[in-house]
C-alpha positions, 0 to 999 in steps of 0.5 A: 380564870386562865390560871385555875384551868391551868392548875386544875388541868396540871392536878389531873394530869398529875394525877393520872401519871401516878395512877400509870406509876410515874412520877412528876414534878412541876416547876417555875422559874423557867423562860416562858418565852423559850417554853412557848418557841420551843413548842411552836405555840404563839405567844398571842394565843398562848400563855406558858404557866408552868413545866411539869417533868413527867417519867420513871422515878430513878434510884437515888443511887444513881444521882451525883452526891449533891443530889443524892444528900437533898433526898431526906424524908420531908419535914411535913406532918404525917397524913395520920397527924394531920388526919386526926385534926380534922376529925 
């Protein structure tokens, strides 16, 4: 159960850094060992499940060009396509 408290907690948090108008991004793949030594969390109690980036969303004009050419619109349905599924 560990893991959906952690996911649950993560939705929420999330949640409210965009209410306060920031932005997050999770991610994995990152060293849970260091995660929990650079926090001073002991590994016997503690479990490092994800990393999420919490800040002020920068312009795109600021990134490098191998950054700037990855921010295209997403490939997703549109919210009012999907919407009209479920209806």
């Amino acid at each position: 159960m560990v893991s959906f408290d952690a996911g649950s907690a993560m939705m929420s948090m999330m949640f409210q850094a965009q209410k306060m108008g920031l932005a997050t991004h999770a991610m994995g793949g990152f060293d849970a060992q260091k995660a929990l030594e650079w926090s001073k969390l002991d590994s016997k109690e503690y479990q490092a499940m994800c990393v999420v980036a919490i800040g002020y969303q920068g312009s795109v004009d600021d990134l490098q060009q191998e950054f700037k050419d990855r921010e295209v619109p997403s490939s997703r349905k549109s919210l009012d396509k999907v919407y009209t599924l479920v209806q």
